[in-house]
C-alpha positions, 0 to 999 in steps of 0.5 A, a space after each residue: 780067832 777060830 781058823 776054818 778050811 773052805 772046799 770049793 767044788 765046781 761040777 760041770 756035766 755035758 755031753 760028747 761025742 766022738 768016732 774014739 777015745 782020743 777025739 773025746 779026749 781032744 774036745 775035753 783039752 779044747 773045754 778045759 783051755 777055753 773057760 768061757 765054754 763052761 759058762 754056756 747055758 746049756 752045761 748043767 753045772 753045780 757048786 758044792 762048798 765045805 767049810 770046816 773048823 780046824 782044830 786047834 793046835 795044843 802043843 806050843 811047840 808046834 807054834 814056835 815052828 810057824 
């Protein structure tokens, strides 16, 4: 049986903006603690997936160690 990796990346993109950097940085923590807000319709979001087949080990005893 053939072992694969999956590399799942989510990318969100919106926009803010602040009077600095720490009332950005404030808006960021409040989005990320509340997951419902990346749901929202108008946050531009993508998903990207990897699959890749692993190589299989040769060597017996790498084997022995699992």
């Amino acid at each position: 049986m053939k072992k694969y990796k999956i590399k799942l990346i989510k990318k969100y993109t919106f926009v803010l903006d602040g009077e600095n950097k720490k009332d950005i940085e404030n808006q960021v923590n409040t989005i990320m603690q509340e997951n419902n807000i990346l749901d929202l319709p108008y946050v531009r979001k993508s998903l990207k997936i990897k699959i890749k087949e692993l190589r299989e080990d040769r060597n017996p005893e790498n084997e022995k160690s699992n």
